[in-house]
Backbone as a ProteinNet text record, in pm:
[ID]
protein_1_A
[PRIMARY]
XXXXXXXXXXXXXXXXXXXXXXXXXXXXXXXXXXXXXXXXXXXXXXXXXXXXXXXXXXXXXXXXXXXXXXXXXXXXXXXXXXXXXXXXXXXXXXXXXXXXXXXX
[TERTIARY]
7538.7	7518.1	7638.2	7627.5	7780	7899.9	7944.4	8022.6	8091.6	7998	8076.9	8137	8070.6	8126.2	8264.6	8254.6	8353.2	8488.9	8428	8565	8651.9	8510.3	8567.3	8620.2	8613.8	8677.6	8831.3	8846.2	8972.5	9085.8	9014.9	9078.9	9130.7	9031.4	9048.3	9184.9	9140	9278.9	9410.6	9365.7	9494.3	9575.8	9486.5	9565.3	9604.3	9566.3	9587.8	9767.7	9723.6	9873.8	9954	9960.5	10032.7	10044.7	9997.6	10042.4	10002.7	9929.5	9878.1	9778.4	9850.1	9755.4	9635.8	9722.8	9615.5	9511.1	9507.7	9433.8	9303.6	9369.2	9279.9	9179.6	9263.7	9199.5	9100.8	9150.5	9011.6	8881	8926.2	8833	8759.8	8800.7	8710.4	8620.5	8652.8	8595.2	8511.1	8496.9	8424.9	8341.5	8359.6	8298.6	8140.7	8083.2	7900.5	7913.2	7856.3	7881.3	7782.5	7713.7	7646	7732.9	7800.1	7900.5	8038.7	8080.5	8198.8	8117.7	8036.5	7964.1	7946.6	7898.2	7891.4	8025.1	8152.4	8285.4	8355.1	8304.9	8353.1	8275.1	8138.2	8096.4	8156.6	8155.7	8186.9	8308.8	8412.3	8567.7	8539.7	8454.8	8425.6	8427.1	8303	8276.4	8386.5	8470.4	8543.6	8714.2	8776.5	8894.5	8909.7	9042.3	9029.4	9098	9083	9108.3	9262.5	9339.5	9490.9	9463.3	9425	9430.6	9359.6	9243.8	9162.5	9275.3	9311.8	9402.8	9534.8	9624.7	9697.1	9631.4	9512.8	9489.3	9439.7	9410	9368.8	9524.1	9645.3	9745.2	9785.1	9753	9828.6	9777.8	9630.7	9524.8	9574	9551.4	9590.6	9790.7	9837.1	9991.9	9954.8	9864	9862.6	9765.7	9713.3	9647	9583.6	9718	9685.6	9561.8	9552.1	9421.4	9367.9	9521.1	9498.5	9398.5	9454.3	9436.9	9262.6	9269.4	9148.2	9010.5	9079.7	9037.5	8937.6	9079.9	9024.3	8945.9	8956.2	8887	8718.9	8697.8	8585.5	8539.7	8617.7	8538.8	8503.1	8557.9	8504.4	8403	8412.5	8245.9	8212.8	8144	8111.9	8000.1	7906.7	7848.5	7930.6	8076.6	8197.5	8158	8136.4	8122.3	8039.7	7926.9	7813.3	7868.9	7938.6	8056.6	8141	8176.8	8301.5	8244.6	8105.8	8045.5	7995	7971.1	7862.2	7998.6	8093.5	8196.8	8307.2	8275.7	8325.4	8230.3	8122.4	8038.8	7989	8032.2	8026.4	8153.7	8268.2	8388.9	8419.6	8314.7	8337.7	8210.4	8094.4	8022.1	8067.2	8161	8264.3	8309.3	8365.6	8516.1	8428.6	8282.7	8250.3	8138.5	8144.7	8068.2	8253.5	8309.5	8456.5	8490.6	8465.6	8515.4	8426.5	8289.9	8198.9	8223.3	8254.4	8270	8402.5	8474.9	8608.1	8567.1	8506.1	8477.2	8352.9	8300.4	8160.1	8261	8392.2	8465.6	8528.3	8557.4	8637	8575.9
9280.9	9308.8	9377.1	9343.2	9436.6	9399	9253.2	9194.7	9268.6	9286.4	9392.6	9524.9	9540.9	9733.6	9698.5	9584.9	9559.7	9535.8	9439.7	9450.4	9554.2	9620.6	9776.3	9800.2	9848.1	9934.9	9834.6	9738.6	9649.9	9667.1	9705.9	9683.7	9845.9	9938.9	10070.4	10113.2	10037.3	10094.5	10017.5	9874.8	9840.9	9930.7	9930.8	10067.5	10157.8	10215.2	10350.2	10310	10234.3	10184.1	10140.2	10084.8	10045.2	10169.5	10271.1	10416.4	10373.2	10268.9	10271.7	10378.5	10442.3	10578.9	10572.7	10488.4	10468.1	10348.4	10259.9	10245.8	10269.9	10362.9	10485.4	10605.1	10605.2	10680.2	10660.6	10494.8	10436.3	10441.7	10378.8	10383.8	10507.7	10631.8	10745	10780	10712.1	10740.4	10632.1	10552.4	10412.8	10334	10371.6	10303.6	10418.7	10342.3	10437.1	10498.2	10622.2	10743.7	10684.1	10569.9	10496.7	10428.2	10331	10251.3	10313.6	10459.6	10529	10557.3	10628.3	10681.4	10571.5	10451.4	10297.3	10303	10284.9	10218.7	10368.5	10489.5	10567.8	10564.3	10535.2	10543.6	10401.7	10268.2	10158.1	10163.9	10265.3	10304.2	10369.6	10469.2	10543.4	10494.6	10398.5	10343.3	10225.5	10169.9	10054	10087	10187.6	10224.5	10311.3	10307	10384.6	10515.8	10580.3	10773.9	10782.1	10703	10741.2	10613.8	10547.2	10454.1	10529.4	10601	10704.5	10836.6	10856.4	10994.6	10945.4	10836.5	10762.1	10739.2	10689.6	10634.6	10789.7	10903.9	11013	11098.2	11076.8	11115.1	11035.1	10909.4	10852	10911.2	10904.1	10915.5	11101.4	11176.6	11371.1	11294.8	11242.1	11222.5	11189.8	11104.9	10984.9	11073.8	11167	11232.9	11387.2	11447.1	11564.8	11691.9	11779	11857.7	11883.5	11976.8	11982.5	11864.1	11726.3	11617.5	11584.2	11598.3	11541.6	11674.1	11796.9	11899.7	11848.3	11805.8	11746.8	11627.9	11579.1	11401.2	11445.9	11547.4	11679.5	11684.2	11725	11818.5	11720.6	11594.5	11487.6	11414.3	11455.8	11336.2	11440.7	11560.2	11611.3	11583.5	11425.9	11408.1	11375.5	11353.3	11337.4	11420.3	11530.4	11658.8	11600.6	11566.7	11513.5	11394.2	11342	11260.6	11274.7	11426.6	11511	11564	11646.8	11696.5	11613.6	11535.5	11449.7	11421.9	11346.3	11320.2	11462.1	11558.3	11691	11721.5	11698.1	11721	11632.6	11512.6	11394.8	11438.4	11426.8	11472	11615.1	11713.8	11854.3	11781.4	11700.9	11684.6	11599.3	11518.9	11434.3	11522	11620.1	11703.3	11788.5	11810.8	11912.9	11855.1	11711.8	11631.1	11617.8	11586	11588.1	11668.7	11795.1	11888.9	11922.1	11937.5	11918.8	11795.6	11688.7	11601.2	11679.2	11727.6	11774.2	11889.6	11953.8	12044.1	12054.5	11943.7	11921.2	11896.8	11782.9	11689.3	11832.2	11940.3	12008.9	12105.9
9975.9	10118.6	10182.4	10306.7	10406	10351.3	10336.3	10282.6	10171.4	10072.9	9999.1	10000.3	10040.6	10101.2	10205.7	10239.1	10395.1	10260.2	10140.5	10059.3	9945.1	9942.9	9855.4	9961.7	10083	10173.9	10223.5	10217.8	10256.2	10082.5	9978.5	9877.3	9850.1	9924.9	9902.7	9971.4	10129.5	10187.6	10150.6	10095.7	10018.7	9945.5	9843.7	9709.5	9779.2	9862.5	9944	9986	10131.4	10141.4	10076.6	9913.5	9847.7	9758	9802.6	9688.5	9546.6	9514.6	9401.9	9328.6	9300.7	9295.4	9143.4	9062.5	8935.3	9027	9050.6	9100.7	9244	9263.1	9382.9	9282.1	9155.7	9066.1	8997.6	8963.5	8916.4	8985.1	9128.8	9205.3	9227.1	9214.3	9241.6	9069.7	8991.6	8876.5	8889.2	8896.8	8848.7	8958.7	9070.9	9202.8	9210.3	9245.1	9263.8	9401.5	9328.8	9440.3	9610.1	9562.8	9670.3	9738.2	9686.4	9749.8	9763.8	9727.4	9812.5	9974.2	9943.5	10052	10180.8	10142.1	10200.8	10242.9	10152.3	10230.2	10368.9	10280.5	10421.1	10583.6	10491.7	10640.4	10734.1	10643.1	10694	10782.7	10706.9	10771.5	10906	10878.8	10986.3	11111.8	11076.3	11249.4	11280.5	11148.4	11164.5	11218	11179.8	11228.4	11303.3	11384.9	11490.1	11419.3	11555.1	11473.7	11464.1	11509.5	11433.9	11311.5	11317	11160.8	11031	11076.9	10956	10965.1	11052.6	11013.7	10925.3	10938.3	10852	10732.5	10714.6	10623	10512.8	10569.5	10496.4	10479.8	10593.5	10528.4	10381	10428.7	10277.9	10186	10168.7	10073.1	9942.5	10101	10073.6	9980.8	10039.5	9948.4	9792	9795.5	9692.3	9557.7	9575	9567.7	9542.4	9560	9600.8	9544.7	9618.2	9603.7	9456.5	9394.4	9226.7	9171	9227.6	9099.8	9139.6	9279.7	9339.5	9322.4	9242.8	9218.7	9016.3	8971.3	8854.1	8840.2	8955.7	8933.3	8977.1	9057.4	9061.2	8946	8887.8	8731.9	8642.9	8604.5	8603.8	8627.3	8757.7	8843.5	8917.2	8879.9	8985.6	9095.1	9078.4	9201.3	9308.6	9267.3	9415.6	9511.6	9490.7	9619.2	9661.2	9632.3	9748.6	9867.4	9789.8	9901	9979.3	9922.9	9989.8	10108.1	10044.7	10127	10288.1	10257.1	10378.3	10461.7	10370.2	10511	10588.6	10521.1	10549.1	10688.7	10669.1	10719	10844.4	10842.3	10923.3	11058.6	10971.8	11021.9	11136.3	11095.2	11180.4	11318	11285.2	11408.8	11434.1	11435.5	11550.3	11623.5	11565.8	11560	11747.3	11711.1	11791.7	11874.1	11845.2	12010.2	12035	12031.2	12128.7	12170.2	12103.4	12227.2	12295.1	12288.1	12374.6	12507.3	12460	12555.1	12657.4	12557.1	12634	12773.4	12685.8	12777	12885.8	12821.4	12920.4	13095.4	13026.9	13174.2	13248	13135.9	13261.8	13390.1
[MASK]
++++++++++++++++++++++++++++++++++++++++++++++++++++++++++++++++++++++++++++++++++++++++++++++++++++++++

């Protein structure tokens, strides 16, 4: 149930903040492309927007594009994950400035 996804996502941002990067690695190899999808959205609505922007600086450090380029070629149903929150992320991005600009 929720419970779980609430603890992949508490264990995710653990590793994250602890720069455990083999274990962030594991996790993108071995976790179901259902239940990544589950813990981002769970993050989504659960942290606030400087805690997800911290938590995606750590992530882009711990991580970088090359490797997260190969962990791709690997699993390539990742993109479908990449994709949706790429995609999640720009229609936030553009009801806010809508909101922004609706106020002025």
């Amino acid at each position: 149930g929720g419970g779980r996804i609430q603890r992949l996502s508490s264990r995710f941002q653990e590793m994250v903040k602890a720069k455990d990067k083999q274990g962030v690695l594991d996790y993108m190899l071995k976790v179901s492309v259902e239940d990544m999808n589950a813990v981002i959205l769970y993050q989504e609505q659960h942290l606030s927007e400087a805690e997800q922007e911290r938590a995606d600086k750590d992530f882009n450090k711990l991580v970088p594009g090359s490797e997260f380029a190969k962990i791709l070629r690997q699993r390539p149903e990742l993109r479908t994950v990449v994709e949706e929150a790429v995609k999640r992320d720009m229609q936030r991005k553009v009801a806010w400035m809508r909101q922004k600009l609706g106020r002025s």
